[in-house]
C-alpha positions in Angstrom: 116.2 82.2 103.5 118.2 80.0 105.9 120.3 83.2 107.2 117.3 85.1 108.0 116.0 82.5 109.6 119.3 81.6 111.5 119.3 85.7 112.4 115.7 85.9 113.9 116.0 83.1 115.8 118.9 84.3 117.7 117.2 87.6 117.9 114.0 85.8 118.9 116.3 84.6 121.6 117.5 87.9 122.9 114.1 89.4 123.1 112.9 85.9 125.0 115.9 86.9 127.8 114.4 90.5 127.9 110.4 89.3 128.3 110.0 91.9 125.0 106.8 91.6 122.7 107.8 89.8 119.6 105.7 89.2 116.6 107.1 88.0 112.9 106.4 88.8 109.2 107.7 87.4 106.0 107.4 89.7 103.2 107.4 88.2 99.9 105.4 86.0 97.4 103.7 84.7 100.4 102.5 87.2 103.3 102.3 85.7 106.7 102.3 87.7 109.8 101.8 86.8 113.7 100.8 90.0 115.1 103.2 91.4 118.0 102.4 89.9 121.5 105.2 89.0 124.8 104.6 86.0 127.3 106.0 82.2 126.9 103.2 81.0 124.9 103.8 83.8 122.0 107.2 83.2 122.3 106.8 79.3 121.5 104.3 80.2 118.9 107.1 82.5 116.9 109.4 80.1 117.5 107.5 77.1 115.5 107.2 79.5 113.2 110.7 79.7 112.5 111.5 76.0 112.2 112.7 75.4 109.2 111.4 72.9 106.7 114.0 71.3 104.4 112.5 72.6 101.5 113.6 75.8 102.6 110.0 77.2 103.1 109.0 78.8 107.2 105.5 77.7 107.4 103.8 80.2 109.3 100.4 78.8 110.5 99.6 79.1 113.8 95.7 80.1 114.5 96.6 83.5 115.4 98.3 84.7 112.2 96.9 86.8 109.6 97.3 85.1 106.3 97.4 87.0 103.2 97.0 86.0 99.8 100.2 85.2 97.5 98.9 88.0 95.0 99.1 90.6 97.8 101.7 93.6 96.9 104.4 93.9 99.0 103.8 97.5 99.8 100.2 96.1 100.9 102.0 93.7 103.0 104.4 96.5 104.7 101.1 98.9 105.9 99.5 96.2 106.9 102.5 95.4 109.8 103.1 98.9 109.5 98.7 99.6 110.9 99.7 96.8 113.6 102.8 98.8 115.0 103.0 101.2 118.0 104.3 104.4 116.8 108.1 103.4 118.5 107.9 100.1 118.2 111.6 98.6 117.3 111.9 96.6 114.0 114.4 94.2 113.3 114.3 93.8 109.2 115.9 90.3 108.1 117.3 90.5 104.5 120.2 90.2 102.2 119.3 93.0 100.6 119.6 92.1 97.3 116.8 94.3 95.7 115.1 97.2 96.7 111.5 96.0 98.8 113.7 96.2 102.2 114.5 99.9 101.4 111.2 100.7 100.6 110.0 98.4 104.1 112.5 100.5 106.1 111.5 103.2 105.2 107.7 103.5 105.6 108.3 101.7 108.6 110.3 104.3 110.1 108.0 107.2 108.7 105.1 105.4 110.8 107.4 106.2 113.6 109.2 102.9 114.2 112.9 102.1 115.0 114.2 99.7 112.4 117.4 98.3 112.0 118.5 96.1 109.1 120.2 92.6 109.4 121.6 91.5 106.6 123.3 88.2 105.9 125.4 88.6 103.3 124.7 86.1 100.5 127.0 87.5 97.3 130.2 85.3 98.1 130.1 83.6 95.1 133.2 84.7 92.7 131.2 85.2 89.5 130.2 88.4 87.8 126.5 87.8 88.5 127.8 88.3 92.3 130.2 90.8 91.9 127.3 93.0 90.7 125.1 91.9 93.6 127.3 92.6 95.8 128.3 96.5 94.8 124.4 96.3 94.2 123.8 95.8 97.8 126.6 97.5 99.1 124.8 100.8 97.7 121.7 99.5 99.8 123.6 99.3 102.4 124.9 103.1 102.2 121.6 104.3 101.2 120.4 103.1 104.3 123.0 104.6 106.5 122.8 107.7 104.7 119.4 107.9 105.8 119.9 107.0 109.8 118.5 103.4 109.5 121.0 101.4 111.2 122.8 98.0 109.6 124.1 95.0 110.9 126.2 93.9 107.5 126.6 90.0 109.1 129.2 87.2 106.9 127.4 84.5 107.6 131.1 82.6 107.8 131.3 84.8 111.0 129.6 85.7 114.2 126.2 86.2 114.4 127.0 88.1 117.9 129.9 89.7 116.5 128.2 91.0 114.1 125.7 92.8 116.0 128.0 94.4 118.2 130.0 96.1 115.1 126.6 96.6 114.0 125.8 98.7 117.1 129.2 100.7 117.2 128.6 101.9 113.8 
């Protein structure tokens, strides 16, 4: 999780510059969500929320989050951003893509009428066969998303961040 962590945060910085509404979700065993909101006090509150923990875990616990319980589905946990959205609203989706939830985020997230764009550290650069068929696994994600207009910022995390993001944009 320390790439998409490393990726919000320097989004989180870009939106800061800009004087955007932010608010954060991480999908997963563990639903935690600060709801959307702008204004220097949000902003510090989203960024304690991404400091990370050696244990590798983004504690999420400010008193205005939404907590949900570790049982809760993830496609609970996608309409439940999804009712907090403004039809429009732009979403920046942080995964490695390495299975199919992000897909299935992107996607009712852009059906509710939001812009989302996928960054996606790529974590298969391991040389064994287990990450050979990750990474042809999540190269198909990658294409699938394409395919269907959802824009992706494939990011090496050996490389630019920034860099990145601008390919990202040109393609």
């Amino acid at each position: 999780m320390a790439y998409e962590v490393a990726a919000a945060r320097a989004v989180l910085d870009t939106i800061e510059k800009r004087d955007e509404s932010v608010g954060i979700a991480v999908l997963g065993q563990e639903f935690e969500w600060i709801p959307t909101g702008s204004g220097s006090h949000h902003v510090a509150t989203v960024r304690r929320a991404l400091e990370f923990e050696a244990d590798g875990f983004v504690p999420i616990d400010p008193p205005t989050s939404e907590r949900g319980s570790e049982a809760t589905p993830f496609d609970e946990q996608v309409r439940t951003v999804e009712t907090h959205l403004v039809g429009g609203a732009a979403v920046i989706l942080c995964s490695p893509l390495l299975d199919d939830k992000p897909l299935t985020a992107a996607r009712t997230l852009e059906s509710a009428g939001c812009s989302v764009t996928v960054l996606s550290p790529d974590v298969t650069t391991d040389r064994s066969l287990g990450s050979e068929l990750a990474r042809l696994q999540r190269d198909n994600r990658i294409n699938s998303l394409r395919r269907t207009g959802t824009g992706v910022i494939d990011w090496q995390p050996d490389h630019s961040l920034e860099a990145a993001i601008q390919r990202g944009l040109r393609q």
